[in-house]
C-alpha positions in Angstrom: -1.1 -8.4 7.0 -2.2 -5.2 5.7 -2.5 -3.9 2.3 0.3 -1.2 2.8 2.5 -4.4 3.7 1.0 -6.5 0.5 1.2 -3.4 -1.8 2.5 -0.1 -2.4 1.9 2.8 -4.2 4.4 5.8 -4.8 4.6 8.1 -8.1 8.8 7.1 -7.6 8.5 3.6 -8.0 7.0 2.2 -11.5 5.7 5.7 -12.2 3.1 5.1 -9.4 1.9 1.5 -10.8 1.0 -0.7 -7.6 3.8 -3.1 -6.5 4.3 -5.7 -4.2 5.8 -3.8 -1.3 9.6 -3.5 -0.7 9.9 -5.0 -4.4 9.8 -3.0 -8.0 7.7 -6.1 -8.9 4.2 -4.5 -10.5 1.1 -6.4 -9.2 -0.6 -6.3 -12.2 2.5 -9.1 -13.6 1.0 -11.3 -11.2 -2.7 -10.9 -12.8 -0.6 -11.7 -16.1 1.4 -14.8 -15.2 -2.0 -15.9 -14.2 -3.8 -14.8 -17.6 -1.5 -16.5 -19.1 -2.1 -20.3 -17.3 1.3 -19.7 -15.3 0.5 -21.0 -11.7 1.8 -18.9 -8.3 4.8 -20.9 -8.2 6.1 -20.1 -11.3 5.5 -16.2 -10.5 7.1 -16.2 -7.3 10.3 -18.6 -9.0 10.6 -16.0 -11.4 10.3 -12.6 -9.0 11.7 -13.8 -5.7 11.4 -10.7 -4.1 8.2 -11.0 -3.7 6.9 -13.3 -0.7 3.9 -16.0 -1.3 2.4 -14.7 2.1 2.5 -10.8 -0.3 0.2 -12.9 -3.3 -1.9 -14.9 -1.2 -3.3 -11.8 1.0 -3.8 -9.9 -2.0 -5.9 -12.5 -3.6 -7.7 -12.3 -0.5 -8.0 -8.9 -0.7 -9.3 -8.9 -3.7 -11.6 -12.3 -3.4 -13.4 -10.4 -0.2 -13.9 -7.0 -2.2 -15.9 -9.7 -4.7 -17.8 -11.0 -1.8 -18.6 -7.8 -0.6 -19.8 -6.2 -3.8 -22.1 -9.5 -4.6 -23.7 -9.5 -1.4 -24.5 -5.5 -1.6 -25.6 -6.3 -4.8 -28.3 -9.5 -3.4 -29.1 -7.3 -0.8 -30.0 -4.1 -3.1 -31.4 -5.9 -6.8 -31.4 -3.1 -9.4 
């Protein structure tokens, strides 16, 4: 899956705030459900539209831009 499938990004939908593609669902309500000790299954109960395969490639996404930047950062100490 790519990110264009996992998100989108349009100054019509949510005044350009990232969604879940083919949803209005912002991603960053995700980041709160899980802020807020809500687990996946309670966001995705709650916002069908959105598809767990969506959620869980973000969070990979997002968990391989973290490995990325920490092993630039061993690799290049300040």
């Amino acid at each position: 899956m790519n990110l264009a499938e996992i998100i989108t990004i349009s100054p019509t939908i949510q005044s350009g705030a990232p969604v879940f593609t083919a949803t209005r669902v912002p991603v960053s309500i995700l980041f709160d459900y899980l802020k807020a000790g809500n687990n996946l299954d309670e966001f995705l109960q709650d916002f069908p539209s959105v598809k767990k395969e969506q959620v869980v490639e973000l969070l990979i996404f997002f968990e391989n831009i973290f490995h990325i930047s920490t092993a630039e950062h061993e690799n290049h100490p300040a």
